[in-house]
C-alpha positions in Angstrom: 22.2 -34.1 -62.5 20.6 -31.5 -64.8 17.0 -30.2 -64.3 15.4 -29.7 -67.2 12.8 -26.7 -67.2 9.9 -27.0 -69.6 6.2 -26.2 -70.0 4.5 -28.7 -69.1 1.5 -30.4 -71.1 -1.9 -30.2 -69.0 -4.6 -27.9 -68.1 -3.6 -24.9 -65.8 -6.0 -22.2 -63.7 -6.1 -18.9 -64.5 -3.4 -16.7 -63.0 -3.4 -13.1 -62.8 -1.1 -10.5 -64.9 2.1 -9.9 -63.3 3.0 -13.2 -62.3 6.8 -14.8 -63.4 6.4 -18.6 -63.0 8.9 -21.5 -63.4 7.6 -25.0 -63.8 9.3 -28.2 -62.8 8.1 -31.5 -64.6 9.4 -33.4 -61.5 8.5 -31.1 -58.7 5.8 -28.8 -59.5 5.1 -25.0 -60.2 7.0 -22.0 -58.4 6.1 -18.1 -58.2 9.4 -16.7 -59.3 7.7 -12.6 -58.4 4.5 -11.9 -57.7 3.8 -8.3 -58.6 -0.3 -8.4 -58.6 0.1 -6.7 -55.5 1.6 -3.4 -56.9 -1.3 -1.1 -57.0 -2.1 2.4 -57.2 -3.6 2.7 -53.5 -0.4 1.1 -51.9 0.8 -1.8 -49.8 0.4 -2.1 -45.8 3.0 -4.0 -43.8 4.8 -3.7 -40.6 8.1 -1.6 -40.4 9.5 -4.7 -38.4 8.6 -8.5 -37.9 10.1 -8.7 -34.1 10.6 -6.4 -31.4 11.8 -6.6 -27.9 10.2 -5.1 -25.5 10.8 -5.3 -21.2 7.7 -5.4 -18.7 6.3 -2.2 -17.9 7.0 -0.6 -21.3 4.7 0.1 -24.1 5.2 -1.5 -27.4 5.1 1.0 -30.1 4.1 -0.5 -34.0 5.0 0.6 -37.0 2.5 0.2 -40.0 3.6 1.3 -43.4 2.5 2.3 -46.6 4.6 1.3 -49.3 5.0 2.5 -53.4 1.8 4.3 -54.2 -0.6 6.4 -52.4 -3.6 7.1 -54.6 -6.8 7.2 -52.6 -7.5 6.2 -48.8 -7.1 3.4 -47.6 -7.5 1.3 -44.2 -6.1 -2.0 -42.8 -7.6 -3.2 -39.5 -5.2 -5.1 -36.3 -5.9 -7.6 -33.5 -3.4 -8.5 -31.2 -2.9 -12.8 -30.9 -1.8 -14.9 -28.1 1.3 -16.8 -28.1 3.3 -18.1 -25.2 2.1 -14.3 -23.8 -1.0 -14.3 -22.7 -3.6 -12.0 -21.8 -2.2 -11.3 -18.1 1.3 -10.4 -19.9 -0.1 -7.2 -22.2 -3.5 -4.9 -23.0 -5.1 -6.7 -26.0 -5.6 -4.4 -28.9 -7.9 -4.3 -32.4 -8.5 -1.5 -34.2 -8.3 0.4 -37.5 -5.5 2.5 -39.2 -6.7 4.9 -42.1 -4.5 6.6 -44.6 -5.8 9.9 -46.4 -5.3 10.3 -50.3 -1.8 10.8 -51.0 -0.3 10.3 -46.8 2.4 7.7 -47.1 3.3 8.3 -43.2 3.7 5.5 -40.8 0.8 4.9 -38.3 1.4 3.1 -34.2 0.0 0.5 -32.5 0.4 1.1 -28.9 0.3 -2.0 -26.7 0.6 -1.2 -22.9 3.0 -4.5 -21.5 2.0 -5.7 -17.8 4.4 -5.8 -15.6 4.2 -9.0 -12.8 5.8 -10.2 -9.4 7.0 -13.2 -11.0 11.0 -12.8 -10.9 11.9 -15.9 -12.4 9.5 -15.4 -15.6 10.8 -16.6 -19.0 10.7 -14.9 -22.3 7.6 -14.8 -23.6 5.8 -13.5 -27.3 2.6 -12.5 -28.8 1.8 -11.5 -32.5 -0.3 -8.5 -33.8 -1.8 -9.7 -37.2 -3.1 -6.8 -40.1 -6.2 -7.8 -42.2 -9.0 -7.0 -44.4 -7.1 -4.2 -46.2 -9.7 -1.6 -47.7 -9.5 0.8 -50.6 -7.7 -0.7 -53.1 -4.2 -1.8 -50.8 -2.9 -4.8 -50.8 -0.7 -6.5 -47.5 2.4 -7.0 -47.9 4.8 -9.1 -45.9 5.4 -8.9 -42.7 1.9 -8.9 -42.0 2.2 -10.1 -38.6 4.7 -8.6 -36.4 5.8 -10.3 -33.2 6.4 -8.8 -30.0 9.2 -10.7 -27.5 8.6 -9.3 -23.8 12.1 -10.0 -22.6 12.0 -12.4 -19.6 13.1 -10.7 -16.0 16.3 -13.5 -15.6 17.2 -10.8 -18.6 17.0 -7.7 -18.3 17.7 -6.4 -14.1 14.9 -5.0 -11.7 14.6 -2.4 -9.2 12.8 -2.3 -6.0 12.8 -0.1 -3.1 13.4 -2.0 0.4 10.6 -0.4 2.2 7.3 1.4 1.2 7.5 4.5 3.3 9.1 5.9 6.6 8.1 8.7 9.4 10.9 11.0 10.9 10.9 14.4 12.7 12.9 17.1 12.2 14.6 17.0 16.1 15.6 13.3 15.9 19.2 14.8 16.2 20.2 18.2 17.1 21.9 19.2 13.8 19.8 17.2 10.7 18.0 13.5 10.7 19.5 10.8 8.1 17.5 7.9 6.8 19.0 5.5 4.7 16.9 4.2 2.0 17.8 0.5 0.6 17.4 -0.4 -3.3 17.6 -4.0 -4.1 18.9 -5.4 -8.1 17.0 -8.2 -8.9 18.5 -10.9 -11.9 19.9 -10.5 -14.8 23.5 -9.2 -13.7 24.8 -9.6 -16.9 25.1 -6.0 -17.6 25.9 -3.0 -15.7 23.1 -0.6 -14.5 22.2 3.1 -13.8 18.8 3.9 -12.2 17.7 7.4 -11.8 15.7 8.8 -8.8 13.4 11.5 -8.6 11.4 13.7 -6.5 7.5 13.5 -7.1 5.4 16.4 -6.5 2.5 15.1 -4.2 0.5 18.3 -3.5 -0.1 21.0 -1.0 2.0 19.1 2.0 5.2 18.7 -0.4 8.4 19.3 1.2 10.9 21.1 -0.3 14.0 19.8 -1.0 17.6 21.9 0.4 15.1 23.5 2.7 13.1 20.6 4.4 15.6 17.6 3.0 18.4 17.1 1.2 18.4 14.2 -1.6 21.9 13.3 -2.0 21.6 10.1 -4.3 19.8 11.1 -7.5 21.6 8.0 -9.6 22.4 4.6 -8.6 24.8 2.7 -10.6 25.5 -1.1 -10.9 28.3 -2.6 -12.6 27.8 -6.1 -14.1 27.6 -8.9 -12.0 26.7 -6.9 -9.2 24.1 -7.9 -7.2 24.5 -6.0 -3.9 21.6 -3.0 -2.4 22.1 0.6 -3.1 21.2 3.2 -0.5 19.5 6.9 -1.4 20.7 8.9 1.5 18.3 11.4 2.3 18.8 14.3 5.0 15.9 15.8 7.0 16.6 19.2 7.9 15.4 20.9 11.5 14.7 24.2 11.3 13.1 26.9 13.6 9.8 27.1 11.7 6.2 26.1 12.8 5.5 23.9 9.7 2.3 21.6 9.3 3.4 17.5 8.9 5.1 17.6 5.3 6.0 14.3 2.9 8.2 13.7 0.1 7.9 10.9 -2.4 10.5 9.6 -4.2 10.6 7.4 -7.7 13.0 5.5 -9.9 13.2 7.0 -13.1 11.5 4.7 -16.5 14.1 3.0 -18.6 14.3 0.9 -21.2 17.4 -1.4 -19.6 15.7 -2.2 -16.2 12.2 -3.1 -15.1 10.6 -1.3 -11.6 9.2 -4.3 -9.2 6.2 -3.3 -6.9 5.4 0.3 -5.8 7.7 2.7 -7.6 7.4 5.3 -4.8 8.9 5.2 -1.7 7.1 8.1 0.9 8.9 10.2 3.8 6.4 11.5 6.0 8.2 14.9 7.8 6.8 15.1 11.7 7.4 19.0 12.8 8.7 19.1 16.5 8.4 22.9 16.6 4.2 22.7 16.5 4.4 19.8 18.7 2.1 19.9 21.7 2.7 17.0 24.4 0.5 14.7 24.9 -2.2 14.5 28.1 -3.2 11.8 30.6 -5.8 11.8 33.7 -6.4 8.6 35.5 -8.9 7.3 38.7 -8.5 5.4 41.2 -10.2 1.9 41.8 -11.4 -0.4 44.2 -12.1 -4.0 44.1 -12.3 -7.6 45.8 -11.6 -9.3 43.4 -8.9 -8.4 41.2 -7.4 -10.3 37.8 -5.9 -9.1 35.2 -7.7 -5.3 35.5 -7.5 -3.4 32.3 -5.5 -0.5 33.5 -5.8 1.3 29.7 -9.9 1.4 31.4 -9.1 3.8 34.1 -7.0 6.1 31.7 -7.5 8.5 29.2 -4.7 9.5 27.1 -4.9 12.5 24.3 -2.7 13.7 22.0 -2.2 14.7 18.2 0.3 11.8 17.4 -1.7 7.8 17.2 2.6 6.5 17.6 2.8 7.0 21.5 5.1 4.7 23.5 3.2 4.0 27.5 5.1 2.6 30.4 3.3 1.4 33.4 5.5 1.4 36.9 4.1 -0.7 40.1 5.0 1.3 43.1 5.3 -0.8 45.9 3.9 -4.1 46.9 5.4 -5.8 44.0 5.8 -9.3 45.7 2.5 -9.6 46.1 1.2 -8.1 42.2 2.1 -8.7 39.3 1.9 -6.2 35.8 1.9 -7.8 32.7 2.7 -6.4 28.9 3.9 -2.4 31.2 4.8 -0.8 27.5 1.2 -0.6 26.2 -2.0 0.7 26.9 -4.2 -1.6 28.0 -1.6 -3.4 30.6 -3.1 -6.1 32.9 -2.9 -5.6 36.6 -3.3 -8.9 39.3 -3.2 -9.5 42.9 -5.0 -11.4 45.3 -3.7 -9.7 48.6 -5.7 -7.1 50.2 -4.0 -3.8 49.9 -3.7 -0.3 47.9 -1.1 -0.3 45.5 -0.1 3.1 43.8 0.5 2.9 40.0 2.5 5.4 37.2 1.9 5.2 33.6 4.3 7.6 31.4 3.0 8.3 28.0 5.8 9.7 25.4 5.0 10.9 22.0 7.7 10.6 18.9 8.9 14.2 19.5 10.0 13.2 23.2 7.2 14.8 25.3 5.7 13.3 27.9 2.5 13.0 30.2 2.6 11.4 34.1 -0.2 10.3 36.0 -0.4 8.3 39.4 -3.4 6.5 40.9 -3.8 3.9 42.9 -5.9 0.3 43.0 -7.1 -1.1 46.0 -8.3 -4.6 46.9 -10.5 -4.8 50.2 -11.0 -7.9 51.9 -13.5 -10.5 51.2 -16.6 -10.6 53.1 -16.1 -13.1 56.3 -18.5 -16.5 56.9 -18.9 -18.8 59.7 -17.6 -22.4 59.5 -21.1 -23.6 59.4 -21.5 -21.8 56.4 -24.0 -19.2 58.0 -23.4 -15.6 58.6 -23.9 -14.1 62.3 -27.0 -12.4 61.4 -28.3 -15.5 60.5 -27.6 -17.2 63.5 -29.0 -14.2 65.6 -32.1 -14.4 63.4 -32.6 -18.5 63.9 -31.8 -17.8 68.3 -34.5 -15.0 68.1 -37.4 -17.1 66.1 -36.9 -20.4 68.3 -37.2 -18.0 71.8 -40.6 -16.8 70.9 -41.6 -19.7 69.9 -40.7 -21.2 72.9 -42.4 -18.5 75.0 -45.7 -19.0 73.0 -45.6 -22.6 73.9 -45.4 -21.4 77.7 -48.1 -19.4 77.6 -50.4 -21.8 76.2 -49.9 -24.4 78.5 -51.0 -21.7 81.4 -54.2 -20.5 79.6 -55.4 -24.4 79.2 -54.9 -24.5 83.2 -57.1 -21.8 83.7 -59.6 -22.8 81.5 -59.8 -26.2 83.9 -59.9 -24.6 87.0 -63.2 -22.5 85.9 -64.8 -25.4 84.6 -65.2 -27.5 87.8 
């Protein structure tokens, strides 16, 4: 079939110069080029229509200013939900301004959140350009759209642990601690992770003279999902040294996201200004005994709060019993008269230790008659009903006298 193009009879609006039209009798009128929008001051679009970003990263927009460049101009931006939403990103509006004659690219910065959610989808927002001032015109793309790649695509990181506390004489040579790295999905790809020491102030340790980080790289290859260990060595030296830490990070990339706390913390214990630890004690007595707080009749003191206690019954031990011995505040019962000596050992992480020994007592129970009286009651009743009897007697005799003086 042949289309025939012609001009077709009716009444038409006004269009503006610079416009190539083609008009179809049977399907209507088309914009062949459109060049109302070539003006001296410019035209403003986006560099790109989509870009991939992970979570974690900052998206980083390019606006241009295309042909001319005669006189300033200014576009303003708003960022626009899509299947992202304002829990995925840092929503942004602003204004870019361009000098007379700058034909430079400006940036939109948009911070991307990052999430626990390991199973998240791929997920997209837009940033929009509008009300161009100054004579510019916007040209297409006018909207750009930002794809925050989903986490079953691009691999995660995660330290196993948040922190750990060593000291230096945990062995007699150097203390090693194992730290675990987990890869979370995708596996697609293979991986490399840098790691890093971060400075964290005055108690930094140094590193190949407090520790020694062996593992400054992990590395992945695809479809490998098993952990990674940073090997880190604590070194004990000679020195009187104040407690030290050492943080460690995973480097940024663009490849990988970081899940939770990107630090993992050493915390250095020094065993040469260690002092050990000190305990006193007292004794006690009681008659009734069940479950005594023995922690109550100690005081412990020391500079470490990570002590280790064990509590020893020293004889007797058929007829007491010591419940939860490796803490503090153990719980001491027995219902048999007796003294029983006792022994708590408190250790501190460095190996010194504190003994005390004191003793707990439990005296006999105060004694009762069957009738339910004491003896000094029962004397007290006897003495009352005696001189009461006696009065009676003597009564009796002064009414006889009293009769024989009468008659």
């Amino acid at each position: 079939m042949t289309t025939s193009l012609m001009v077709p009879v009716g009444v038409y609006p006004f269009l503006p110069s610079g416009l190539i039209l083609i008009s179809d009798i049977n399907s209507g009128l088309y914009v062949v080029k459109d060049k109302t929008k070539n003006v001296a001051a410019g035209q403003i679009s986006f560099s790109q229509m989509k870009q991939n970003y992970a979570e974690g990263q900052t998206a980083i927009i390019h606006v241009q200013r295309l042909l001319d460049s005669t006189g300033e101009i200014s576009v303003e931006y708003q960022t626009l939900w899509g299947s992202a939403t304002g829990d995925d990103f840092v929503a942004q509006t602003g204004k870019l301004t361009w000098a007379d004659g700058d034909n430079s690219d400006k940036t939109i910065s948009i911070p991307i959140n990052s999430d626990t959610d390991t199973l998240e989808f791929t997920e997209q927002f837009s940033v929009e350009l509008f009300n161009p001032q100054g004579g510019a015109t916007l040209q297409n793309p006018g909207n750009a759209w930002i794809i925050i790649d989903g986490n079953n695509e691009v691999s995660g990181v995660k330290f196993g642990a948040a922190s750990a506390e060593l000291i230096e004489n945990q062995t007699s040579d150097k203390t090693q601690i194992l730290i675990p790295v987990s890869r979370l999905p995708s596996y697609v790809s293979g991986l490399n992770v840098g790691v890093s020491i971060v400075q964290t102030g005055d108690s930094q340790a140094t590193n190949n003279s407090d520790f020694v980080l062996h593992d400054t790289m992990l590395t992945w290859a695809a479809d490998d999902n098993s952990d990674k260990t940073i090997t880190v060595d604590i070194i004990n030296d000679d020195q009187q040294e104040n407690t030290e830490t050492v943080t460690l990070a995973f480097d940024v990339g663009d490849n990988y996201r970081i899940v939770g706390t990107n630090a993992f913390t050493i915390t250095i214990l020094d065993d040469d200004s260690n002092t050990a630890p000190t305990v006193t004690s007292n004794n006690y007595i009681g008659e009734t005994i069940e479950s005594l707080p023995l922690g109550d009749l100690v005081t412990v003191s020391d500079d470490q709060t990570n002590l280790t206690y064990q509590w020893t019954l020293n004889a007797n031990n058929s007829n007491a019993t010591l419940s939860t011995a490796n803490t503090l505040n153990a719980k001491f019962t027995t219902s048999v008269a007796g003294v029983y000596p006792l022994t708590l050992v408190v250790t501190d992480p460095f190996g010194e230790s504190a003994t005390t020994s004191f003793t707990v007592e439990k005296t006999e129970a105060k004694k009762q008659d069957k009738g339910g009286f004491s003896f000094n009651y029962l004397t007290l009743f006897l003495t009352t009903a005696l001189i009461f009897l006696r009065r009676r007697t003597d009564i009796k005799k002064i009414g006889k006298i009293v009769q024989t003086m009468s008659k």
